[in-house]
N, C-alpha and C positions, 0 to 999 in steps of 0.2 A: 585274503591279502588284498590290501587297495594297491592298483597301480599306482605310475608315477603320475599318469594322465587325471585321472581320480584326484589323488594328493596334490596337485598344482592347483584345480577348478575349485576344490573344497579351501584352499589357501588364497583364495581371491579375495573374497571379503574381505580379509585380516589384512591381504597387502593393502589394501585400498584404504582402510581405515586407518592402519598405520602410518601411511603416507600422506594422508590427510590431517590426521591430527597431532601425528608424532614428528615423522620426517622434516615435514614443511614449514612446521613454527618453530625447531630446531634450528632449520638452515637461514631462519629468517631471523632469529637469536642471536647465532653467531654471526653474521652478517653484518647488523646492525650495530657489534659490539664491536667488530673491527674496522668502522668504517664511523669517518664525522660525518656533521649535518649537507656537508657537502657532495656527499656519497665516495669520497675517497677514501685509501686505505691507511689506518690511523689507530695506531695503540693507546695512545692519550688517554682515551676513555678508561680501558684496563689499569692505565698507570697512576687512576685517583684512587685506587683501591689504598695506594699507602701512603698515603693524605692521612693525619692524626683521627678526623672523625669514625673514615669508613676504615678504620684500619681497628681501631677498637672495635665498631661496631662488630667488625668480621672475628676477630680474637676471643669478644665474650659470645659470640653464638657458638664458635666454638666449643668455650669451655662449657657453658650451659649445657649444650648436644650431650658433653661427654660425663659431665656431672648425671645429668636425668640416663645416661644408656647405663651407667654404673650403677644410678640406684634400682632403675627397673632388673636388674640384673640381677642384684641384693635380693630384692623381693621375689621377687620369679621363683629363684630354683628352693628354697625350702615352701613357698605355696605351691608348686607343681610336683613336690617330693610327697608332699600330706596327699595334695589331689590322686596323686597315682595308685596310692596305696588304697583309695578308696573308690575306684574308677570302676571295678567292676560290679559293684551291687548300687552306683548311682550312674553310670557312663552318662543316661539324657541329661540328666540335673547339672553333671559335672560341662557339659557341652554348649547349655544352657549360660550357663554363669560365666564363657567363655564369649559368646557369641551376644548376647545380650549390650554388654557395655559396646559392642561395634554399630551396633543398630541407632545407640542416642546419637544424635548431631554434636560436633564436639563442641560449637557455638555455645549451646544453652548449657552444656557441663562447665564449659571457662566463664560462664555468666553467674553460675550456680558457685563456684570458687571463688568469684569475688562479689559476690554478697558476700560469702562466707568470713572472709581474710579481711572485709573493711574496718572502717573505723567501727563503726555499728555493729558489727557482723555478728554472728553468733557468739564466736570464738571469744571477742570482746565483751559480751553481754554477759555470758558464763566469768568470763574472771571479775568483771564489776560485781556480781553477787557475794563473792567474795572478799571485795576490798581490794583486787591485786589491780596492778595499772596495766592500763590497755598498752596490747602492744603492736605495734607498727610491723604490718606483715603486709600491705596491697602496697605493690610499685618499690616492690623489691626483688632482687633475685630469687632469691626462695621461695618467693610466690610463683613467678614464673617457672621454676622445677619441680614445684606442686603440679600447676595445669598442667604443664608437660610429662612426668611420670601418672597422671591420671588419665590421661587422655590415650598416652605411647603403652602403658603398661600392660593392655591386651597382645599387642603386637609382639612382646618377647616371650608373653606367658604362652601364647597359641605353638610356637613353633618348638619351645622346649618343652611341652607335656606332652608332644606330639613322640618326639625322641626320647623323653625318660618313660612313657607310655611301653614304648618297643625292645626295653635291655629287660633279657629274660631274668626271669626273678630267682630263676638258679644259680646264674651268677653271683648275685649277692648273696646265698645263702651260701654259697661256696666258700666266700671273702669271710663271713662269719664263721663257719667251719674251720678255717685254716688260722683263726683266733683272729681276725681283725675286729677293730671296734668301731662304733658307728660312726666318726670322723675318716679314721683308716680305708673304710671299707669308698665314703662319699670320696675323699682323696684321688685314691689308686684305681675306684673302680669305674663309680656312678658319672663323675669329672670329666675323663677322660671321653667315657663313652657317648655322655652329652653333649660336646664341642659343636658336634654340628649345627643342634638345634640352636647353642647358644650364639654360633658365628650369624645363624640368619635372621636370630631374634637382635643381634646388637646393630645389626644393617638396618633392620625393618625401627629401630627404635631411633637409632641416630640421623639418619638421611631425612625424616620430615621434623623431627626437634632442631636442626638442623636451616630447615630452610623456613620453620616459622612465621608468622608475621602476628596471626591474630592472637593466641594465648600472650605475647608478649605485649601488644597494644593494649589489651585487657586487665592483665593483670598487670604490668607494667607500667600503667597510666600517660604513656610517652615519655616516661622519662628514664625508662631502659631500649634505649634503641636496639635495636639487632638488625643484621646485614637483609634478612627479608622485609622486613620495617621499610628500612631505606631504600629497598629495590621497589616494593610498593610503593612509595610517598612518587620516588621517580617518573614511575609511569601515572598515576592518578593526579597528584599535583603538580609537580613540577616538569610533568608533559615531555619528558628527555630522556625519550624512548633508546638514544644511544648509549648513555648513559648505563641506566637503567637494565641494559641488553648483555654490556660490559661488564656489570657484577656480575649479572645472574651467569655469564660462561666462567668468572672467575668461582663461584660459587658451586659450578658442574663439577668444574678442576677439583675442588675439594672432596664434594659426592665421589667420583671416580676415583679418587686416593685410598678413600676410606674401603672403597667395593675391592680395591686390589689388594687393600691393605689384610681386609679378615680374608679374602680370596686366599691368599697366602699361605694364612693359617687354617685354611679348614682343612680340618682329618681326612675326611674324603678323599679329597683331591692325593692327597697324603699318599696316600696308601694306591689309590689307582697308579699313583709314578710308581709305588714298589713293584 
């Protein structure tokens, strides 16, 4: 057993780093968002948020976030339903295929999407062979929930193969036995049981589609703003750091809504109040 004396010396580091890198640019965040160029205390900043620009901008990151956490969500559970069933005579391979797309830089993957999506692009060069008209896919929304379920789609798959990995496979053969059918059985049994993996996979997918900046600059071509766009240009070009300090806590606000929000709903927690 470690002491408490033990457990405090071995949690030094972590405080230290923590309060170095977490803490302090935090309190220097919120600081700077409640206060003008004057150093007084001053909401102003906060209250451009619902100004027509940034108020869109903030509305479609939004709905983008929630659009790409529903389709990775789509995708995820019948590809982690195939992977599980075949997890035991491939577990490396299958782990592999998990961890792999984490290791690429996600730059060169949204770089790799719009070549893809341009006018040029593949996409385009395959339907001119054909005769069909090219179609207009870079510096649209749907380009941008390409990059973003390409890049976010590890992040939901990892933590729900993780949970449908672990429901004993009695169970299902139970749900079979007692005459359910493969809907039935995904419904009432597999569903339910997954919730957790799916609450941490819809966190881990929404919170950085969310606060984006570069898939949307990319494939976006500037002319889909979104609320991390405009926090970046703030501090980079137009150097208005209060500004700029003031979305991002109004942007936290958001992050923390959503963390309380699946908080909420996870089973876990559920079931420890019973």
């Amino acid at each position: 057993m470690i002491n408490r004396l033990t457990r405090n010396v071995l949690m030094t580091p972590f405080l230290i780093w923590a309060g170095l890198f977490i803490f302090i640019p935090l309190v220097y965040i919120i600081w700077f968002g409640v206060t003008d160029k004057a150093g007084n205390f001053s909401l102003d900043n906060m209250a451009m948020i619902f100004e027509k620009g940034f108020w869109n901008a903030l509305t479609l990151s939004v709905w983008l976030a929630f659009v790409s956490t529903v389709v990775c969500l789509i995708l995820a559970y019948p590809l982690c339903l195939i992977l599980t069933e075949r997890q035991r005579d491939n577990t490396t391979i299958i782990s592999l295929l998990f961890i792999l797309p984490l290791w690429m830089n996600s730059l060169l993957s949204t770089m790799a999407w719009q070549t893809i999506l341009e006018g040029n692009g593949i996409i385009n060069q395959f339907m001119r062979l054909f005769d069909l008209p090219a179609l207009q896919m870079i510096n649209t929304e749907g380009a941008i929930v390409v990059g973003m379920v390409y890049n976010y789609l590890p992040y939901m798959v990892l933590p729900l193969f993780i949970t449908l990995s672990k429901i004993d496979r009695s169970i299902l053969e139970a749900a079979h036995d007692l005459g359910a059918n493969s809907w039935q059985t995904f419904y009432r049994v597999i569903l339910p049981l997954s919730l957790p993996g799916a609450v941490s996979g819809i966190t881990m997918v929404f919170i950085p589609a969310l606060t984006t900046f570069v898939i949307s600059a990319m494939l976006g071509g500037g002319k889909l703003l979104l609320i991390g766009n405009i926090i970046e240009q703030e501090f980079t070009f137009q150097y208005d750091w209060h500004l700029g300090c003031a979305l991002s806590v109004i942007l936290m606000i958001f992050i923390i809504l959503n963390m309380l929000l699946t908080a909420a709903f996870d089973p876990i927690k559920e079931e420890e109040k019973d």
